[in-house]
N, CA, C and O atoms as a GROMACS GRO file, in nm:
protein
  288
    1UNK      N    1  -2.623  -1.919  -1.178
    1UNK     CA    2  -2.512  -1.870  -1.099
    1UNK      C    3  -2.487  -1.968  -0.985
    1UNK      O    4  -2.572  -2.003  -0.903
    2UNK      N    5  -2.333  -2.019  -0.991
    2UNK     CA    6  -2.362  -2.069  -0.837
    2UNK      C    7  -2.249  -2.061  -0.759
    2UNK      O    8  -2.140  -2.056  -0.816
    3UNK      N    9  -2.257  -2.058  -0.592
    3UNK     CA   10  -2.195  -1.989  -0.523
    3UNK      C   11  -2.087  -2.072  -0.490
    3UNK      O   12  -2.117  -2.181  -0.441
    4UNK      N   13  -2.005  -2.054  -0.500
    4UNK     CA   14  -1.874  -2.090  -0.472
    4UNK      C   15  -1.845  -2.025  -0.300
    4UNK      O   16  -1.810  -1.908  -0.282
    5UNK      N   17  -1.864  -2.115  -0.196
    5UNK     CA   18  -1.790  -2.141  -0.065
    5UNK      C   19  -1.695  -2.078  -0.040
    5UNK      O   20  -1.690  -2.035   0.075
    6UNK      N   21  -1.578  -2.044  -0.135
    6UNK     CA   22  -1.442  -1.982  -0.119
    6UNK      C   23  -1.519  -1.829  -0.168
    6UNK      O   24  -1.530  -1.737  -0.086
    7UNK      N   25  -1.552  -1.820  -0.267
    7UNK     CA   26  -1.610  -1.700  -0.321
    7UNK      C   27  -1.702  -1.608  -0.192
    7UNK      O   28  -1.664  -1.496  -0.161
    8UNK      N   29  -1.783  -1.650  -0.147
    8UNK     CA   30  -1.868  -1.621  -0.016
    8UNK      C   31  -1.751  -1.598   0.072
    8UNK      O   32  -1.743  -1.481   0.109
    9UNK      N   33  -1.695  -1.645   0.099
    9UNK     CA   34  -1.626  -1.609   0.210
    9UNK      C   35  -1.536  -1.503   0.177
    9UNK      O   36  -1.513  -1.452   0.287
   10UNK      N   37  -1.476  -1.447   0.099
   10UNK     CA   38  -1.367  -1.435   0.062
   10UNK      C   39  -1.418  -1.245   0.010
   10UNK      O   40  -1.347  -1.146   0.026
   11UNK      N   41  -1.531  -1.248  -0.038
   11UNK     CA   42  -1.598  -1.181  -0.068
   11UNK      C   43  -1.704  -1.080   0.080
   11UNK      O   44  -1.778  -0.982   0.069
   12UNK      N   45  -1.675  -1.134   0.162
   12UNK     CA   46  -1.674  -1.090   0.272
   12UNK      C   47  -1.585  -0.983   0.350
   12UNK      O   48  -1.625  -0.890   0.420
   13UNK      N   49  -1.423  -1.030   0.311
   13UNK     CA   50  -1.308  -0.933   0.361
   13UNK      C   51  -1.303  -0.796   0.307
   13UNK      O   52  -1.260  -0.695   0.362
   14UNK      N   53  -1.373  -0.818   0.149
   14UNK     CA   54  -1.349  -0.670   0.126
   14UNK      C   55  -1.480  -0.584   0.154
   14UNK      O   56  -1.447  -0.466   0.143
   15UNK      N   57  -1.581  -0.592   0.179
   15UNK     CA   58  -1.704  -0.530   0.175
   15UNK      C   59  -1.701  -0.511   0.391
   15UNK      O   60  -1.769  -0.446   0.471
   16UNK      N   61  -1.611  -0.587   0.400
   16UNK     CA   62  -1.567  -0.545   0.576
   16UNK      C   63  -1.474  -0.433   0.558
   16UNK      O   64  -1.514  -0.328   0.608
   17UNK      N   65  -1.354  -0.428   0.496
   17UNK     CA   66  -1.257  -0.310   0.475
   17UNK      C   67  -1.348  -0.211   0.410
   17UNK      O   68  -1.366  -0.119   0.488
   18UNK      N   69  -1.425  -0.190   0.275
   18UNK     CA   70  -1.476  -0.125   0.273
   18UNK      C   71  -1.578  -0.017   0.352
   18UNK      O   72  -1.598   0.100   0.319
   19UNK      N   73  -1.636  -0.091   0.468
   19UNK     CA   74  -1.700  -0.036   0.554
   19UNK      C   75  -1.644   0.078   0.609
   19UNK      O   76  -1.662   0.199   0.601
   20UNK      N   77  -1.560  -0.008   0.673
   20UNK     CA   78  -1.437   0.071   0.718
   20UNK      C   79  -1.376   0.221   0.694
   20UNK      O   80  -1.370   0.320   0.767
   21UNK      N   81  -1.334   0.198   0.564
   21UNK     CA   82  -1.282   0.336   0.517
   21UNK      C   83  -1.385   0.386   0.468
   21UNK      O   84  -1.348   0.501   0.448
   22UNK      N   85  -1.527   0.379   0.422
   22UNK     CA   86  -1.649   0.454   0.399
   22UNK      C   87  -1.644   0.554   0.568
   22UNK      O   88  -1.637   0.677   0.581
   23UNK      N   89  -1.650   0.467   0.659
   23UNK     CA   90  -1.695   0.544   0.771
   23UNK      C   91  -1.571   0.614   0.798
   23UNK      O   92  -1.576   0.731   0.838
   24UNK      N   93  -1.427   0.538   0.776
   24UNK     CA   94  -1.349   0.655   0.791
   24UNK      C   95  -1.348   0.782   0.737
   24UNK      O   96  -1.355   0.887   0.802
   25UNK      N   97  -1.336   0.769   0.587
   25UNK     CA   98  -1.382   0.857   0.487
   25UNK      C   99  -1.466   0.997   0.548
   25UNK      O  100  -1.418   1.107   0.573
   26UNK      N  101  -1.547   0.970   0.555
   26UNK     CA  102  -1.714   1.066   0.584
   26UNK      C  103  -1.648   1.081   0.746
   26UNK      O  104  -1.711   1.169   0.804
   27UNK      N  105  -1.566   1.036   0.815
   27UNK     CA  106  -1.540   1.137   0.965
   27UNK      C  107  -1.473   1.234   0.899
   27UNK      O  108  -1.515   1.345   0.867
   28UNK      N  109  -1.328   1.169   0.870
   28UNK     CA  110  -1.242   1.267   0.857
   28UNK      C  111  -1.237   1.370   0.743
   28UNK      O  112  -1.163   1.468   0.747
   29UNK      N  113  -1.318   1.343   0.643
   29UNK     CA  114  -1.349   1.442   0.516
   29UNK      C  115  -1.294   1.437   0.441
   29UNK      O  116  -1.275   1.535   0.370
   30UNK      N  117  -1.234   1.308   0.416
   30UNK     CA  118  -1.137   1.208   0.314
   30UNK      C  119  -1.194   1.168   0.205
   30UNK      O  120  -1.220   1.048   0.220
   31UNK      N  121  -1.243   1.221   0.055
   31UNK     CA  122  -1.291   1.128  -0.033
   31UNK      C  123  -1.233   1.038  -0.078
   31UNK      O  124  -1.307   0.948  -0.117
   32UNK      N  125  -1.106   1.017  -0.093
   32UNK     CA  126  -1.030   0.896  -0.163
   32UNK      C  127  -1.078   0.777  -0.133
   32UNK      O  128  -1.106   0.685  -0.210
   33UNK      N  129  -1.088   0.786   0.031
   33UNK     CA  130  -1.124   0.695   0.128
   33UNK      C  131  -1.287   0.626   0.113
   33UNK      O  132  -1.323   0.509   0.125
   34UNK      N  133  -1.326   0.689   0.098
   34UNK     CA  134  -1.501   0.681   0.088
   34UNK      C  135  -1.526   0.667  -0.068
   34UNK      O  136  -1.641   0.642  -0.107
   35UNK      N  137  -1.415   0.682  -0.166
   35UNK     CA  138  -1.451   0.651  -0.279
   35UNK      C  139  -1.423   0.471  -0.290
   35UNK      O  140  -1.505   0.384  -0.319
   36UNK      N  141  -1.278   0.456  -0.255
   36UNK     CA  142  -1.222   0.305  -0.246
   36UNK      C  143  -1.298   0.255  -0.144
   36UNK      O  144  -1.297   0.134  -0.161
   37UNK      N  145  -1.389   0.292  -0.012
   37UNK     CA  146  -1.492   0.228   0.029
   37UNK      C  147  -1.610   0.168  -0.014
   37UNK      O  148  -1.658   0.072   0.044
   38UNK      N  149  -1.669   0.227  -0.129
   38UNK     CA  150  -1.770   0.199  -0.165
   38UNK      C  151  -1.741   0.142  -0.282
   38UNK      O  152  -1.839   0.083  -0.328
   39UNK      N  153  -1.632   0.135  -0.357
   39UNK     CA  154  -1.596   0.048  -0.476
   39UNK      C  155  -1.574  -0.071  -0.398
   39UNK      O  156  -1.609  -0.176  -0.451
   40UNK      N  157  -1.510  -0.078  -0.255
   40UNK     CA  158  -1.488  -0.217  -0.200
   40UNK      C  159  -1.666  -0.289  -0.152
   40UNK      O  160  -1.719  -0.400  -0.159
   41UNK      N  161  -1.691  -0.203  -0.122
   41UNK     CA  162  -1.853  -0.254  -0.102
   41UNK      C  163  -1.935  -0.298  -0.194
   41UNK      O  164  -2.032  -0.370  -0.171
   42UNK      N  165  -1.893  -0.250  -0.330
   42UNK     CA  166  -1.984  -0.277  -0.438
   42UNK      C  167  -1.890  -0.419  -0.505
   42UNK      O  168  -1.920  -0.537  -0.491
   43UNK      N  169  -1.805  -0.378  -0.559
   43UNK     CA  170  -1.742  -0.498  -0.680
   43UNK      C  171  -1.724  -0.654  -0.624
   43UNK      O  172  -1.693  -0.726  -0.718
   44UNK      N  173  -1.728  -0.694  -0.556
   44UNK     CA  174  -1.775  -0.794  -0.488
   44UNK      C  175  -1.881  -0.880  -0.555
   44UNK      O  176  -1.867  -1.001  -0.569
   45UNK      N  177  -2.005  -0.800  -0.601
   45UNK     CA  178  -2.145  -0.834  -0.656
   45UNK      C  179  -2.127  -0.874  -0.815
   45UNK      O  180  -2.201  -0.937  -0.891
   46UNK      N  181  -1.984  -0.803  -0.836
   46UNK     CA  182  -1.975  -0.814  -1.012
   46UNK      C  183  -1.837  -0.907  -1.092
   46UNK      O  184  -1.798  -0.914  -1.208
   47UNK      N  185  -1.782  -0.979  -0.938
   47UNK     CA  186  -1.685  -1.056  -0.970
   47UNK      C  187  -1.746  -1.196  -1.022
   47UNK      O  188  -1.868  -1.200  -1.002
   48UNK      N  189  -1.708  -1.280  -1.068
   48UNK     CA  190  -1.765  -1.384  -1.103
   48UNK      C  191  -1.656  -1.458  -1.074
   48UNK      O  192  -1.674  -1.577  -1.098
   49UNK      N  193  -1.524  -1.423  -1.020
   49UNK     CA  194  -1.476  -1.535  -0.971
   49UNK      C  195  -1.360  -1.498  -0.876
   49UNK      O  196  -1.321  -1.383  -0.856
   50UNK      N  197  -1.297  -1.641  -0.803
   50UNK     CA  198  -1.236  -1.563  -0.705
   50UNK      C  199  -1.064  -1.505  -0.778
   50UNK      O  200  -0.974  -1.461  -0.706
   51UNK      N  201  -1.058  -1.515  -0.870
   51UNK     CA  202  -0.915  -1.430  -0.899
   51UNK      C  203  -0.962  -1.290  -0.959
   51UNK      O  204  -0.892  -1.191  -0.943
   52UNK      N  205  -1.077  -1.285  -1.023
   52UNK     CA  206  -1.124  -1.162  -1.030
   52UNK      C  207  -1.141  -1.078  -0.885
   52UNK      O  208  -1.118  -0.957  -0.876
   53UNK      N  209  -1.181  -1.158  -0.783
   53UNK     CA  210  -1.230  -1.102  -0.663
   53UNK      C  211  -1.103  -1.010  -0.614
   53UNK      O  212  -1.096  -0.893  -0.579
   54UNK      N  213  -1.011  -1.108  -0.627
   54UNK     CA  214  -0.872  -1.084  -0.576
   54UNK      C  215  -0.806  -0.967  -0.611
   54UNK      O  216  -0.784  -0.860  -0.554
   55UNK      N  217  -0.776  -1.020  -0.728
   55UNK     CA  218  -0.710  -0.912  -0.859
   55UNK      C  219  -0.793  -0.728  -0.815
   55UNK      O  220  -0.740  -0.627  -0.769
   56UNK      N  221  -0.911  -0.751  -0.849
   56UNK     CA  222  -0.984  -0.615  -0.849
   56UNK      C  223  -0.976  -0.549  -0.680
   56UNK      O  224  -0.950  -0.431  -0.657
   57UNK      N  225  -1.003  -0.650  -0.578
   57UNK     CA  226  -0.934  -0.591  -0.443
   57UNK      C  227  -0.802  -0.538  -0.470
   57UNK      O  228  -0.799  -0.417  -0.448
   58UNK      N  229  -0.707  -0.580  -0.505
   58UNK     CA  230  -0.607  -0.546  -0.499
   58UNK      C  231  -0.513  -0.389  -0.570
   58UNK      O  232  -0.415  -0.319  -0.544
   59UNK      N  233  -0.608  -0.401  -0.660
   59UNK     CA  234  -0.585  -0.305  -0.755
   59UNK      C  235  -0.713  -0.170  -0.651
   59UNK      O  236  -0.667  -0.083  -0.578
   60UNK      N  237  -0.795  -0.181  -0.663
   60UNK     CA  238  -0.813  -0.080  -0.541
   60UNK      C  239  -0.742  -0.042  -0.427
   60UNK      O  240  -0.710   0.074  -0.406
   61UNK      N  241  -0.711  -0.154  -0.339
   61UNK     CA  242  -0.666  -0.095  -0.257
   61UNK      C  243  -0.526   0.004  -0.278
   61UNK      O  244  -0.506   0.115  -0.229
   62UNK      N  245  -0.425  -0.088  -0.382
   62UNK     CA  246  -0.314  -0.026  -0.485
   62UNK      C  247  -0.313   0.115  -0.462
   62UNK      O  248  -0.236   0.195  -0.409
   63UNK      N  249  -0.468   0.121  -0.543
   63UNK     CA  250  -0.495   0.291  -0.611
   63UNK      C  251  -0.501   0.385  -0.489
   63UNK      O  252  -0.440   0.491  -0.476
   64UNK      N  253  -0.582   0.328  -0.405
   64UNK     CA  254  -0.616   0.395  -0.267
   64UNK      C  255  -0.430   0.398  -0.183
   64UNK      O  256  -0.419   0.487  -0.098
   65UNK      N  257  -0.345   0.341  -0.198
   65UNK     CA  258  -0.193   0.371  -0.158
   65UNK      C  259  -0.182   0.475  -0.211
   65UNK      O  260  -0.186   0.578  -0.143
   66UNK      N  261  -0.162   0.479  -0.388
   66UNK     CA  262  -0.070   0.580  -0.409
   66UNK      C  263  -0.144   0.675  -0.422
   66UNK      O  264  -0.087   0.782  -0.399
   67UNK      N  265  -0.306   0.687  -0.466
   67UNK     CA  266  -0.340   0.840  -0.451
   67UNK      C  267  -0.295   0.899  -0.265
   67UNK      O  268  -0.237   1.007  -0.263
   68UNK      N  269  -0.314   0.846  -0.152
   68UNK     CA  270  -0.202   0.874  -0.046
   68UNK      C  271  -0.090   0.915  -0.030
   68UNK      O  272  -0.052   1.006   0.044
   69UNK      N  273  -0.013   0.827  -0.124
   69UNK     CA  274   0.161   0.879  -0.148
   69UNK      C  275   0.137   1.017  -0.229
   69UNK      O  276   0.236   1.090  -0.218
   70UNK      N  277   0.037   1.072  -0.305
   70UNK     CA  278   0.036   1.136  -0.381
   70UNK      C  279  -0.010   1.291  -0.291
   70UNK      O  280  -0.041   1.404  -0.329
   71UNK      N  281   0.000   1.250  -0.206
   71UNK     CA  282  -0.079   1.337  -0.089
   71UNK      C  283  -0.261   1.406  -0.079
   71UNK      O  284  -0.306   1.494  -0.005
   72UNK      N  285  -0.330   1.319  -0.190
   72UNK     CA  286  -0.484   1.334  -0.168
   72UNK      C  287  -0.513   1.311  -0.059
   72UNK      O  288  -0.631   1.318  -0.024
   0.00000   0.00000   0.00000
């Protein structure tokens, strides 16, 4: 395996947002929030590259919009 510089870094932003809405999540009694937290915390570890990194952030956070619009 080897680490790609852009990958490390980059791989950083989402496991920071994730934090985030984990702890938001668990105040306010939000699972959506604390679910797309901890998928942002985890998939990070299982990307192997950075358009995967990207792509799969994106599509979470996506999901985490419209279950919102959806009023969860």
């Amino acid at each position: 395996m080897s680490f790609d510089p852009t990958w490390l870094f980059l791989s950083l932003i989402p496991g920071a947002i994730g934090m985030v809405l984990l702890g938001y999540g668990k105040k306010q009694g939000r699972w959506p929030h604390m679910v797309a937290g901890l998928l942002l915390l985890v998939y990070p570890s299982f990307t192997p590259s950075v358009v995967a990194l990207v792509v799969t952030g994106s599509a979470i956070g996506g999901a985490l919009w419209y279950v919102n619009r959806l009023g969860w």
